[in-house]
Jmol script that loads the backbone (N, CA, C; Angstrom):
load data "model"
ATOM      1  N   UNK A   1      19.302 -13.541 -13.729  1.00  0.00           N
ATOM      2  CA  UNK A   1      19.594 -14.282 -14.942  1.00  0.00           C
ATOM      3  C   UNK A   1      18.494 -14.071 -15.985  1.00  0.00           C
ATOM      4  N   UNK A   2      17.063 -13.790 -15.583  1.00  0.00           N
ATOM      5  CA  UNK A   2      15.901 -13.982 -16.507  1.00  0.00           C
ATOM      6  C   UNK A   2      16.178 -12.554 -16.879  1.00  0.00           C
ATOM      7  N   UNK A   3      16.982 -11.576 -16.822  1.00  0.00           N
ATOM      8  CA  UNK A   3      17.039 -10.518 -17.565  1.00  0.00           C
ATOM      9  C   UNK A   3      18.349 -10.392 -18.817  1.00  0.00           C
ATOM     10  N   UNK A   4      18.465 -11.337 -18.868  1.00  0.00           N
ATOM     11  CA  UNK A   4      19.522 -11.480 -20.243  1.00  0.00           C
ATOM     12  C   UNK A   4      18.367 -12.326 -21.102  1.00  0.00           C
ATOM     13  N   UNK A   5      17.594 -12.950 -20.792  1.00  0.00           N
ATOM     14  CA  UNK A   5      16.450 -13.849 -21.599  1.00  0.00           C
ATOM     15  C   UNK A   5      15.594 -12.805 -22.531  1.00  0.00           C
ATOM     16  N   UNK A   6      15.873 -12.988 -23.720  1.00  0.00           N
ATOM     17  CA  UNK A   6      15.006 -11.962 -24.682  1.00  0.00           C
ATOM     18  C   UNK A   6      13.216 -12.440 -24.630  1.00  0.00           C
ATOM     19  N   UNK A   7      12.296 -11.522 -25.218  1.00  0.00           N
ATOM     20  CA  UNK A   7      11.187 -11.505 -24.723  1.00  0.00           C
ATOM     21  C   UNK A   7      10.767 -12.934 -25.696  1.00  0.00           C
ATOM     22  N   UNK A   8      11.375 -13.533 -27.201  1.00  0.00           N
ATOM     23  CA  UNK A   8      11.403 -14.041 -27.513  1.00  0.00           C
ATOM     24  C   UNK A   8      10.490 -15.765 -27.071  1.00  0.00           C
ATOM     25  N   UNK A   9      11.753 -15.317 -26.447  1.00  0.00           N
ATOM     26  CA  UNK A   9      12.050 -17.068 -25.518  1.00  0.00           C
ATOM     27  C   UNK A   9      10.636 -16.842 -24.552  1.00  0.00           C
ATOM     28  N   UNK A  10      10.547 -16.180 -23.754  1.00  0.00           N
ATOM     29  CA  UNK A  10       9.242 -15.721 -22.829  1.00  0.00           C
ATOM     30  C   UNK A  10       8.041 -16.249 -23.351  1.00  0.00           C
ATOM     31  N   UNK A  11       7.730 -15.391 -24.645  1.00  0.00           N
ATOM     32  CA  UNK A  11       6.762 -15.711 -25.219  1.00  0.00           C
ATOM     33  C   UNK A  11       6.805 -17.339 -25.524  1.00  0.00           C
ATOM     34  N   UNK A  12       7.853 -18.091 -26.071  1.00  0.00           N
ATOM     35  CA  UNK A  12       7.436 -19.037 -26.667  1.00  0.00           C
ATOM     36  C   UNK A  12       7.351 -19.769 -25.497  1.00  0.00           C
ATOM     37  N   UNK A  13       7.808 -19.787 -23.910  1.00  0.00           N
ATOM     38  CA  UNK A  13       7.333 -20.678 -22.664  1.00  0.00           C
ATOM     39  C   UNK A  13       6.258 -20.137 -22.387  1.00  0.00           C
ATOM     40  N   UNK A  14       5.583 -19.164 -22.938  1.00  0.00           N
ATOM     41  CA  UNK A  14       4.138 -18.893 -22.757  1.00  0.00           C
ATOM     42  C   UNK A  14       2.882 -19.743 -23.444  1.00  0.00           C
ATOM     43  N   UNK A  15       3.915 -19.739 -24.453  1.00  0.00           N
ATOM     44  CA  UNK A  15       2.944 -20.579 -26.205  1.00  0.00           C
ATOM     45  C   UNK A  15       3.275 -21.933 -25.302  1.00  0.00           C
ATOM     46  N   UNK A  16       4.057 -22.527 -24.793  1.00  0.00           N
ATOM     47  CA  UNK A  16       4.180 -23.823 -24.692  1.00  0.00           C
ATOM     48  C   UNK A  16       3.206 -24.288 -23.068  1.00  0.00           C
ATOM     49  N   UNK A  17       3.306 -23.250 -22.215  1.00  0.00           N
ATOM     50  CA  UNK A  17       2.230 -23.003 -21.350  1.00  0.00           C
ATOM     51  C   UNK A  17       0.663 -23.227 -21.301  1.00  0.00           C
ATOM     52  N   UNK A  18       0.646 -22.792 -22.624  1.00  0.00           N
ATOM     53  CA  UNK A  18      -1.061 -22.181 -22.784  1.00  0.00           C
ATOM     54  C   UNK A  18      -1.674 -23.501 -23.854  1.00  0.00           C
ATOM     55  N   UNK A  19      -0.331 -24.235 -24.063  1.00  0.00           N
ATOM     56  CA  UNK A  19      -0.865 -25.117 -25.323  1.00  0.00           C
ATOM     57  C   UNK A  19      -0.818 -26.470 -24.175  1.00  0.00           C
ATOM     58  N   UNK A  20      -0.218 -26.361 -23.006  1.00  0.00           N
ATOM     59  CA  UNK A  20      -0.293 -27.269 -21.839  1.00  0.00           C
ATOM     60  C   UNK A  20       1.032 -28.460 -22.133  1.00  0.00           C
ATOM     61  N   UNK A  21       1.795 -27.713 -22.923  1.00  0.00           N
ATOM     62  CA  UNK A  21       3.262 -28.862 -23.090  1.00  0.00           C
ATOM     63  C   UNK A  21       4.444 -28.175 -22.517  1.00  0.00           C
ATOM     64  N   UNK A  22       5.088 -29.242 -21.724  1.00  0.00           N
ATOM     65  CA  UNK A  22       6.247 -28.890 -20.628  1.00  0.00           C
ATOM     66  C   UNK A  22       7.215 -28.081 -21.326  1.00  0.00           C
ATOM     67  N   UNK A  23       7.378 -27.287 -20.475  1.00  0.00           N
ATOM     68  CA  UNK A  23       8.295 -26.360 -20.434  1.00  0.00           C
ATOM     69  C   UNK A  23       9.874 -27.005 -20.795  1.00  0.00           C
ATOM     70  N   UNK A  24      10.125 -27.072 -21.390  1.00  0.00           N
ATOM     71  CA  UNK A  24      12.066 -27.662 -21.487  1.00  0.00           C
ATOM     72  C   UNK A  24      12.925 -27.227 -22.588  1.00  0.00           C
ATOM     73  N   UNK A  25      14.142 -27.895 -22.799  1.00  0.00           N
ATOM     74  CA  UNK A  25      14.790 -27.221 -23.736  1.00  0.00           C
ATOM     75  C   UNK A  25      14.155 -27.960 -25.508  1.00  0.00           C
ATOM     76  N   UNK A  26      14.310 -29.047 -25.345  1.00  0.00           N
ATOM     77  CA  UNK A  26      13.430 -29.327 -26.542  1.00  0.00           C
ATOM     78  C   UNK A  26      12.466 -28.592 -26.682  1.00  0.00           C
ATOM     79  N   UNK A  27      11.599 -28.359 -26.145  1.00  0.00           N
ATOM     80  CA  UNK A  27      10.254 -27.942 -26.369  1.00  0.00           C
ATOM     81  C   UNK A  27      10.575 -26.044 -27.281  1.00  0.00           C
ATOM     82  N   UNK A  28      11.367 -25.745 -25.855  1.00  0.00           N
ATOM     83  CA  UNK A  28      11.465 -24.206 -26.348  1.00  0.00           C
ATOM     84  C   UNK A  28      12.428 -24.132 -27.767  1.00  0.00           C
ATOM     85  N   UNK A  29      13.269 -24.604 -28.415  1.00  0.00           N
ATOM     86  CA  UNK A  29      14.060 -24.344 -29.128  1.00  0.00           C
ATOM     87  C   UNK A  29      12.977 -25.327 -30.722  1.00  0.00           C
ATOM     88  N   UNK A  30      12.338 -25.696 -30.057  1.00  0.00           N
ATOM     89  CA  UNK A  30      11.274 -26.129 -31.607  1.00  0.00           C
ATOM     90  C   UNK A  30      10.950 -25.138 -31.849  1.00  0.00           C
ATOM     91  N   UNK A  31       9.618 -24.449 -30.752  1.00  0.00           N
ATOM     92  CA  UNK A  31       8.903 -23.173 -31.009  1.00  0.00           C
ATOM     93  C   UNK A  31       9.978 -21.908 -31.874  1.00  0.00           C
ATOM     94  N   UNK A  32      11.026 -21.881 -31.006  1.00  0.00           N
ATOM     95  CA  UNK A  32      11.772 -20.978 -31.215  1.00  0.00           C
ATOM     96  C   UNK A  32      12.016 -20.991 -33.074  1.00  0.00           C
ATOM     97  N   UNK A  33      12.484 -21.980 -33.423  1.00  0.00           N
ATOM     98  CA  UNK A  33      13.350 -22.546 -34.284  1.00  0.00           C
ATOM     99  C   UNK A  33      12.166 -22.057 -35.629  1.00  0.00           C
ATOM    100  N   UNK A  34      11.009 -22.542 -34.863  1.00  0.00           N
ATOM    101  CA  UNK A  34       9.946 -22.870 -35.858  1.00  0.00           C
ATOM    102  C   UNK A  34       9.277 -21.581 -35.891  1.00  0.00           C
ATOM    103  N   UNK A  35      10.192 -20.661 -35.810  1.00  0.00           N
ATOM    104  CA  UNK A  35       9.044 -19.145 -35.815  1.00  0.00           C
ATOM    105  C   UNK A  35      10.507 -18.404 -36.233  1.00  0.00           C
ATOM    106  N   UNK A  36      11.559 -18.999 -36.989  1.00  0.00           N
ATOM    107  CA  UNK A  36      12.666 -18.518 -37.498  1.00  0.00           C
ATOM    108  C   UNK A  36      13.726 -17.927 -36.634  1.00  0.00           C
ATOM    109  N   UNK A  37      13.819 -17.979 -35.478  1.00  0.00           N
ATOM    110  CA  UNK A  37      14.408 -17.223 -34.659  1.00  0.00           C
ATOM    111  C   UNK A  37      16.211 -18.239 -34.484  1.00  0.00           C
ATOM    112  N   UNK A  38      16.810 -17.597 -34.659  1.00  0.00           N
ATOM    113  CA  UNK A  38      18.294 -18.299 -34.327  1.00  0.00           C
ATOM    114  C   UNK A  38      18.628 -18.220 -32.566  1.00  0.00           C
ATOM    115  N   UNK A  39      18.431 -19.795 -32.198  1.00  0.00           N
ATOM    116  CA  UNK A  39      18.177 -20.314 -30.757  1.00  0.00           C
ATOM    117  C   UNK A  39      19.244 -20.140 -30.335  1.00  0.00           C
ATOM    118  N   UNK A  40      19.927 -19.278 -28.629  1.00  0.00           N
ATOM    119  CA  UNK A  40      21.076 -19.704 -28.506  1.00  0.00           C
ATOM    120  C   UNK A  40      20.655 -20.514 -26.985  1.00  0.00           C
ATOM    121  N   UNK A  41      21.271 -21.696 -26.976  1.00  0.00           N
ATOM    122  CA  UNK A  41      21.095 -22.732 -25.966  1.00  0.00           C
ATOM    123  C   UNK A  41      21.568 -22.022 -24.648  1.00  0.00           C
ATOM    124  N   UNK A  42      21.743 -21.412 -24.549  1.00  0.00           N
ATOM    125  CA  UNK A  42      22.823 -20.757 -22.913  1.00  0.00           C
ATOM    126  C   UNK A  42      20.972 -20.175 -22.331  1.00  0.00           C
ATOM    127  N   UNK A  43      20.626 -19.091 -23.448  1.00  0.00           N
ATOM    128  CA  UNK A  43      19.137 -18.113 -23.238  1.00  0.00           C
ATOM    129  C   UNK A  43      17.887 -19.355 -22.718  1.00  0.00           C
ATOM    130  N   UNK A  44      18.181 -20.367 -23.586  1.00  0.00           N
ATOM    131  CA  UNK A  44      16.699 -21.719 -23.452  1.00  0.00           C
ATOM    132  C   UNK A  44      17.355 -22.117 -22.101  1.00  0.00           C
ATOM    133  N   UNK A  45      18.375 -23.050 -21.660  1.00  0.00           N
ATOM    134  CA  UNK A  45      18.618 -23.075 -20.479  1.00  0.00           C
ATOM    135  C   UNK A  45      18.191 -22.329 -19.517  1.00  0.00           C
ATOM    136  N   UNK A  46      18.551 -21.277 -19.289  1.00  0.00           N
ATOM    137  CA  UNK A  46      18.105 -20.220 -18.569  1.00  0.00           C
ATOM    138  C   UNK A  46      16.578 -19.916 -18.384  1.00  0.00           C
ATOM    139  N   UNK A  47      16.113 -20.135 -19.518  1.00  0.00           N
ATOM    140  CA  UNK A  47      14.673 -19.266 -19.101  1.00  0.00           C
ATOM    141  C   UNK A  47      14.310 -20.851 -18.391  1.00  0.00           C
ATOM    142  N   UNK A  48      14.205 -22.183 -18.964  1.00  0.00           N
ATOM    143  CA  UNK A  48      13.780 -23.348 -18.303  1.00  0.00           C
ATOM    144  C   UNK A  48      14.296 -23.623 -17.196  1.00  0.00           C
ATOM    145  N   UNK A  49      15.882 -22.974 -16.531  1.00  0.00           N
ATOM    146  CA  UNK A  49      15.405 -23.197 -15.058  1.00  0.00           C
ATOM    147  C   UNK A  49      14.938 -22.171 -13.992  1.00  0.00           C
ATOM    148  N   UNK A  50      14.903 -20.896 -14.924  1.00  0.00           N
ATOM    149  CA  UNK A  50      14.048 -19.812 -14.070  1.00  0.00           C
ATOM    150  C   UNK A  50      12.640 -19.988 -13.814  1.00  0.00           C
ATOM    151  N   UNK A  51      12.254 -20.469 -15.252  1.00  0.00           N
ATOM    152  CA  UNK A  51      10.930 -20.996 -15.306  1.00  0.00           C
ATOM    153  C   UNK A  51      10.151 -22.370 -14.436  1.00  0.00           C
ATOM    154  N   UNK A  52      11.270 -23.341 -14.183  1.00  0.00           N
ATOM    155  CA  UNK A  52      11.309 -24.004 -13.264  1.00  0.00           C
ATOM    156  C   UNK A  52      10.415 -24.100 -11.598  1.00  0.00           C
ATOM    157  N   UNK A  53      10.881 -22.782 -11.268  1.00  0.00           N
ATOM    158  CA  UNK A  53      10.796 -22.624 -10.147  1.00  0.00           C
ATOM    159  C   UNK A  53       9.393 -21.111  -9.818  1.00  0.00           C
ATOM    160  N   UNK A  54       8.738 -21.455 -11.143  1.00  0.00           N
ATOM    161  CA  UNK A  54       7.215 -20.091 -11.299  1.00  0.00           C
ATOM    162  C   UNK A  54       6.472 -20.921 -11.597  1.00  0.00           C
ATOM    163  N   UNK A  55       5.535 -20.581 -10.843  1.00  0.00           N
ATOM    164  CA  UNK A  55       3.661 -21.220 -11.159  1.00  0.00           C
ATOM    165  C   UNK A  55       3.192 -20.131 -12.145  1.00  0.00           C
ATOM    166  N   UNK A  56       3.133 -20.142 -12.916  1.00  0.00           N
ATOM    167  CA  UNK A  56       3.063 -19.420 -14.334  1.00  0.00           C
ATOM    168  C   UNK A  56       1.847 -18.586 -14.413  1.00  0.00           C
ATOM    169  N   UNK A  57       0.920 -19.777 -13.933  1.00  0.00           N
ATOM    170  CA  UNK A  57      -0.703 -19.340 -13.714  1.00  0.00           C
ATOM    171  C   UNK A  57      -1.264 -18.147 -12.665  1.00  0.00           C
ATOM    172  N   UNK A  58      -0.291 -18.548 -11.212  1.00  0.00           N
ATOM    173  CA  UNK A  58       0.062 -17.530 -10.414  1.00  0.00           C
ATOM    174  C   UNK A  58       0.313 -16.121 -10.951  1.00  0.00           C
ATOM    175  N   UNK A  59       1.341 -16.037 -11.653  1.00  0.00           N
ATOM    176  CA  UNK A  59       2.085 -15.251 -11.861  1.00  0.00           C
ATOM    177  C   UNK A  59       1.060 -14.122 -12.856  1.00  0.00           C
ATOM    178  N   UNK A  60       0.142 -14.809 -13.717  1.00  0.00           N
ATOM    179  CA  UNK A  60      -0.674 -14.115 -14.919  1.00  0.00           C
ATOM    180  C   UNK A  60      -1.799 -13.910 -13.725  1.00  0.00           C
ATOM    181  N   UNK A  61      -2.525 -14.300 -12.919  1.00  0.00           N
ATOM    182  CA  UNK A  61      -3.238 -13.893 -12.092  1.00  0.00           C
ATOM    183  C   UNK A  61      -3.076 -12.796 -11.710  1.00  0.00           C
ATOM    184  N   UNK A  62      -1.793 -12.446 -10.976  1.00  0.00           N
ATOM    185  CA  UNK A  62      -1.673 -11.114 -10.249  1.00  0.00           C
ATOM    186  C   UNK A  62      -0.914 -10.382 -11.242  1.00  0.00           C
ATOM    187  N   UNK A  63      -0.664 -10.489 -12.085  1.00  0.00           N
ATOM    188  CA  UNK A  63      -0.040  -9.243 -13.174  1.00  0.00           C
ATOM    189  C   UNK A  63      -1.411  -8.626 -13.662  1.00  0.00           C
ATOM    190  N   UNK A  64      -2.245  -9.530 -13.973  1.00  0.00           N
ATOM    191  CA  UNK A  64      -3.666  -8.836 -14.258  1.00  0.00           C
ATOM    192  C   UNK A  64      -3.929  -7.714 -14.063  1.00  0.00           C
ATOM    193  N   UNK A  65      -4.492  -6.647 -14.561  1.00  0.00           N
ATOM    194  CA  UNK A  65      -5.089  -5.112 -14.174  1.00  0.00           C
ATOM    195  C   UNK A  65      -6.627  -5.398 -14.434  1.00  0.00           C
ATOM    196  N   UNK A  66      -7.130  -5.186 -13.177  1.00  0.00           N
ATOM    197  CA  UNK A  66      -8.609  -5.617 -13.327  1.00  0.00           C
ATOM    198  C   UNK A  66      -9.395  -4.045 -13.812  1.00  0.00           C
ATOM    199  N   UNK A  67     -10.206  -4.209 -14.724  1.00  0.00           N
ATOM    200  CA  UNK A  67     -10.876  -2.906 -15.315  1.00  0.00           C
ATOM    201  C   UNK A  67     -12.105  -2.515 -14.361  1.00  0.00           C
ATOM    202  N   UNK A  68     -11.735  -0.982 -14.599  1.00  0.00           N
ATOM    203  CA  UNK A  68     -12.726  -0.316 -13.608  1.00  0.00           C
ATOM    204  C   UNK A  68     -13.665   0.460 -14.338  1.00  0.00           C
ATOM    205  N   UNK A  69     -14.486   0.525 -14.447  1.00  0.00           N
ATOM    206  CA  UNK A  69     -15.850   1.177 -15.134  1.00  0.00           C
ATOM    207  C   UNK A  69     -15.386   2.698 -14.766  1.00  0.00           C
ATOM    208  N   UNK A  70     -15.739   3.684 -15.538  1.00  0.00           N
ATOM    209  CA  UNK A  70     -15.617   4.825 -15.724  1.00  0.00           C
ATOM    210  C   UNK A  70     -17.000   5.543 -14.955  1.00  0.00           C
ATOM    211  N   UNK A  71     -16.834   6.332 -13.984  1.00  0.00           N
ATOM    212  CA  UNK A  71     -17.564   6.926 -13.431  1.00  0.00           C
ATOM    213  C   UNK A  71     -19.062   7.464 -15.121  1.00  0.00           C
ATOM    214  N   UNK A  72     -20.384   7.232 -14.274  1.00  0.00           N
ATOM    215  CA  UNK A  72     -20.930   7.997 -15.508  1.00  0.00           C
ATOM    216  C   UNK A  72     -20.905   9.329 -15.955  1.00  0.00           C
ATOM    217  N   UNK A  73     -20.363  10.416 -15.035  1.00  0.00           N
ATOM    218  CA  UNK A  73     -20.290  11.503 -15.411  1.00  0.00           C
ATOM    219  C   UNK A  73     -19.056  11.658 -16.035  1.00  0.00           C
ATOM    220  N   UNK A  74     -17.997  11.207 -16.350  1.00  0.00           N
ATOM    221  CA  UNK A  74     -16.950  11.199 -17.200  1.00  0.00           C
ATOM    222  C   UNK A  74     -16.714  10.808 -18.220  1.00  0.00           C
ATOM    223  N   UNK A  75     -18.342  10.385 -19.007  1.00  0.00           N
ATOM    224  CA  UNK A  75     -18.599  10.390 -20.152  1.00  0.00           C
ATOM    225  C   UNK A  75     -20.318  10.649 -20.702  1.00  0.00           C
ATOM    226  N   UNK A  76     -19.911  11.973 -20.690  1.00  0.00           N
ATOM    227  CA  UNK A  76     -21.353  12.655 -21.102  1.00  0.00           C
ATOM    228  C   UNK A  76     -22.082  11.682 -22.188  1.00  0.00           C
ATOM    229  N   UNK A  77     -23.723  11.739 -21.943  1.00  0.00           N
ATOM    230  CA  UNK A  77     -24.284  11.552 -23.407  1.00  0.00           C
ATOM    231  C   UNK A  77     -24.908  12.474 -23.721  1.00  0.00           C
ATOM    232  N   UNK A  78     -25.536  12.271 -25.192  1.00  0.00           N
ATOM    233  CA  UNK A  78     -25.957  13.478 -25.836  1.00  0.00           C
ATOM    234  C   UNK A  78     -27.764  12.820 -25.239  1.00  0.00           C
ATOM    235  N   UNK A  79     -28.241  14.224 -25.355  1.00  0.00           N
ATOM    236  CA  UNK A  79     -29.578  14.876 -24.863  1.00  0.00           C
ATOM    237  C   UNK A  79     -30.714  13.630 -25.936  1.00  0.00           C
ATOM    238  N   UNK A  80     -31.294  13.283 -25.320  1.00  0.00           N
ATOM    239  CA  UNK A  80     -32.420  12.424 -26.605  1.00  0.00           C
ATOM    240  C   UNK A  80     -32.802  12.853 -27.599  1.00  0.00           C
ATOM    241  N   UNK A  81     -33.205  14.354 -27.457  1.00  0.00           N
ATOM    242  CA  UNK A  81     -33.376  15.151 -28.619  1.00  0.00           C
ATOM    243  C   UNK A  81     -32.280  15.011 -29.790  1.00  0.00           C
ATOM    244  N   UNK A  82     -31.026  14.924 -29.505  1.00  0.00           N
ATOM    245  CA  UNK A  82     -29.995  15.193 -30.187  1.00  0.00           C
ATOM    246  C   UNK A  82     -29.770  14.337 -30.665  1.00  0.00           C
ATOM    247  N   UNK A  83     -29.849  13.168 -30.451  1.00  0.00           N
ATOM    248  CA  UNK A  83     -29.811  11.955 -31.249  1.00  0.00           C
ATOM    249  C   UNK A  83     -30.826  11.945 -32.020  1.00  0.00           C
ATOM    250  N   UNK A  84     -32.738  12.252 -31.639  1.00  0.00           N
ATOM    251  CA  UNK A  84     -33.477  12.342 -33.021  1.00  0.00           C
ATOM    252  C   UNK A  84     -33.082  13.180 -34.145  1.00  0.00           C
ATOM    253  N   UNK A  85     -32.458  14.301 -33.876  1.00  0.00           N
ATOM    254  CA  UNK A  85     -31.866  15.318 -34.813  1.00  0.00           C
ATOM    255  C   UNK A  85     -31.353  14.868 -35.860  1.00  0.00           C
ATOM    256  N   UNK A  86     -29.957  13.979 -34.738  1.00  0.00           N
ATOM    257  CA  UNK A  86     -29.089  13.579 -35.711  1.00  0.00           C
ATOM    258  C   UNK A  86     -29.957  12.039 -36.515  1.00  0.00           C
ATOM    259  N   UNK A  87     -30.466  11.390 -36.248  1.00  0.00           N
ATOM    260  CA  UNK A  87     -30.889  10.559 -37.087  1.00  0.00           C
ATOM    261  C   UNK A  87     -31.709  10.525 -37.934  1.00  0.00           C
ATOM    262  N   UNK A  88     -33.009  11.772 -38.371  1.00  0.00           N
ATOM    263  CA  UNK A  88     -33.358  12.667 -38.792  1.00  0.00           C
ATOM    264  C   UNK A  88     -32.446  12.971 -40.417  1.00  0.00           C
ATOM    265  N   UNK A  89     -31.269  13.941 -39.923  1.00  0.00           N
ATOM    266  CA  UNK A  89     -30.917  14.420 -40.723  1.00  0.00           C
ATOM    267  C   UNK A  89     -30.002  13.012 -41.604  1.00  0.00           C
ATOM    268  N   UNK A  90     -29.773  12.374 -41.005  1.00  0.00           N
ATOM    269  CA  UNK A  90     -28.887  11.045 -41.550  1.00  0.00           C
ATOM    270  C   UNK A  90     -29.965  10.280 -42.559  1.00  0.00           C
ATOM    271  N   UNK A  91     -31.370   9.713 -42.196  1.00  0.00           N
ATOM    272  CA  UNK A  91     -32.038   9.685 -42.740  1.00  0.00           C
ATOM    273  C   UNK A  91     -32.422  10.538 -44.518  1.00  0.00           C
ATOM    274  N   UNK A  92     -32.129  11.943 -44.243  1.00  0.00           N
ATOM    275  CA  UNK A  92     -32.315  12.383 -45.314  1.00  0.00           C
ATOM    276  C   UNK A  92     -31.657  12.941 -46.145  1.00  0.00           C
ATOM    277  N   UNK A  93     -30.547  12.671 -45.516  1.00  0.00           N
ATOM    278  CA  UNK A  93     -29.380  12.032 -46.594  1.00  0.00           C
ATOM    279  C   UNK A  93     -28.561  10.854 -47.213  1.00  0.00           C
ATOM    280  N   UNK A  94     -29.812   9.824 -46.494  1.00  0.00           N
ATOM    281  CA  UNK A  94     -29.445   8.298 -47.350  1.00  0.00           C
ATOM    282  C   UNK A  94     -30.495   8.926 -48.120  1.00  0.00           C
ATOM    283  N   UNK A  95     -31.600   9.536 -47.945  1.00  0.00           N
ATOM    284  CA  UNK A  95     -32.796   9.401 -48.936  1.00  0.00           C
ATOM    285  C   UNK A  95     -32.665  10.384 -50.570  1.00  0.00           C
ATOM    286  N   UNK A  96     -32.033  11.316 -50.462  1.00  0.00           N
ATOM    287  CA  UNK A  96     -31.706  12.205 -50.966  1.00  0.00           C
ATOM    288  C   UNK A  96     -30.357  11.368 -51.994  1.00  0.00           C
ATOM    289  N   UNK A  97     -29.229  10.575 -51.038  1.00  0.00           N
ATOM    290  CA  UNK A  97     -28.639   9.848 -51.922  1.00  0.00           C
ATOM    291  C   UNK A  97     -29.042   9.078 -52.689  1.00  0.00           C
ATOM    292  N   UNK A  98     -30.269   8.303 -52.199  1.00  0.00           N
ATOM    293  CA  UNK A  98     -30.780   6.974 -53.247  1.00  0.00           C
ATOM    294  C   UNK A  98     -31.788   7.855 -54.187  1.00  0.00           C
ATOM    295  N   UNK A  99     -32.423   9.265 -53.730  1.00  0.00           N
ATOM    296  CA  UNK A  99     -32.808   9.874 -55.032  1.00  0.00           C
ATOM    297  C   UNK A  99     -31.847   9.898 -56.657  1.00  0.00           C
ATOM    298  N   UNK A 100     -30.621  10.541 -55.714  1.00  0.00           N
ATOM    299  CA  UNK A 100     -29.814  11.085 -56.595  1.00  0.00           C
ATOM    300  C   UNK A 100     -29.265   9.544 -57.627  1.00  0.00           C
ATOM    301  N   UNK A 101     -28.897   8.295 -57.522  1.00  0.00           N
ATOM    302  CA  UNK A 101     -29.102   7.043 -57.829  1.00  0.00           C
ATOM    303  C   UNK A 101     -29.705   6.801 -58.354  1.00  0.00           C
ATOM    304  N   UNK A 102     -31.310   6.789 -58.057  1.00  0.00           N
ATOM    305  CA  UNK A 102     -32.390   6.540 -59.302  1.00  0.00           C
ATOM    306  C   UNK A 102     -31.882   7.297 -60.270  1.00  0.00           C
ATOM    307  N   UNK A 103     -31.931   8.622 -60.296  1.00  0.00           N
ATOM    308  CA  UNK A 103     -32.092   9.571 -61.427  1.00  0.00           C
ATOM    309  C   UNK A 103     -30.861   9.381 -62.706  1.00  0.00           C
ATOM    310  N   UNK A 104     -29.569   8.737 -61.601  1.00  0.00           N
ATOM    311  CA  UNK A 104     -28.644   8.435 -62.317  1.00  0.00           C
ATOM    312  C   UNK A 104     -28.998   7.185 -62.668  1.00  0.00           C
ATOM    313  N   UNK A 105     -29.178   6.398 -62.834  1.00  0.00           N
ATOM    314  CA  UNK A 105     -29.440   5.308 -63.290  1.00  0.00           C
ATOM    315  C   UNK A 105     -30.732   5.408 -64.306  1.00  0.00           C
ATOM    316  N   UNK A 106     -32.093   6.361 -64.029  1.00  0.00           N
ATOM    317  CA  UNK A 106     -32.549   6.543 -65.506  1.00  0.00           C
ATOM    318  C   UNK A 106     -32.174   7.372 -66.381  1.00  0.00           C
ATOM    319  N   UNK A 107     -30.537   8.060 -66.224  1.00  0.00           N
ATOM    320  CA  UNK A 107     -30.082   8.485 -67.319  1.00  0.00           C
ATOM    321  C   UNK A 107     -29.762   7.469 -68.327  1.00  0.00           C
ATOM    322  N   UNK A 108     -29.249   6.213 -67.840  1.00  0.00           N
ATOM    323  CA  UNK A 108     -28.906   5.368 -68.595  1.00  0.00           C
ATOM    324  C   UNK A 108     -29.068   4.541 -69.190  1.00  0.00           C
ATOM    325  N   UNK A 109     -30.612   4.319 -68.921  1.00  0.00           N
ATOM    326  CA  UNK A 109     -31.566   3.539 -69.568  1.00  0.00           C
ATOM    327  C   UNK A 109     -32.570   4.280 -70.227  1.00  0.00           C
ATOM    328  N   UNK A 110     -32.536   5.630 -69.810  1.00  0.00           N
ATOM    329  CA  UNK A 110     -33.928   6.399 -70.456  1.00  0.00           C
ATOM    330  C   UNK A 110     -33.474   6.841 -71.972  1.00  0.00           C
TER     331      UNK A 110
END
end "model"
wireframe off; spacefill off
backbone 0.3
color backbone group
């Protein structure tokens, strides 16, 4: 039955979940209503007594994908040197820009 339930409705027994207010048909067809959506009562029924019978909290627990750190060799860094290089040359081209700035700016006053 919870596969005729659009993701809609899902979400908003999620919003009503997470905001800690019961799950029911009032509840869902406010949210619904109130986020413009045209409610059909057969879909709110449905998801509230599928929903009924799920520990919700359970359920987001083990859907979870727990993140795994990336081995360090599967993301090279650059050599220390290579970073002074590059910050170096970055350097002297903010400096070179704020030259070029002054000079423009005592065109316009000089």
């Amino acid at each position: 039955m919870l596969g005729v339930i659009k993701i809609e409705y899902i979400y908003a027994g999620l919003l009503l979940h997470n905001a800690k207010q019961p799950i029911n048909e009032e509840n869902l067809t406010k949210v619904l209503s109130a986020s413009g959506i045209n409610v059909d009562a057969a879909r709110v029924k449905a998801l509230v007594a599928a929903l009924s019978e799920v520990n919700i909290d359970e359920v987001i627990k083990s859907a979870a994908v727990p993140m795994v750190a990336a081995p360090a060799a599967a993301a090279p860094q650059p050599a220390p040197a290579a970073e002074a290089k590059e910050e170096k040359k970055e350097e002297k081209k903010e400096a070179a820009a704020e030259e070029e700035t002054v000079e423009g700016l005592g065109a316009l006053f000089g």
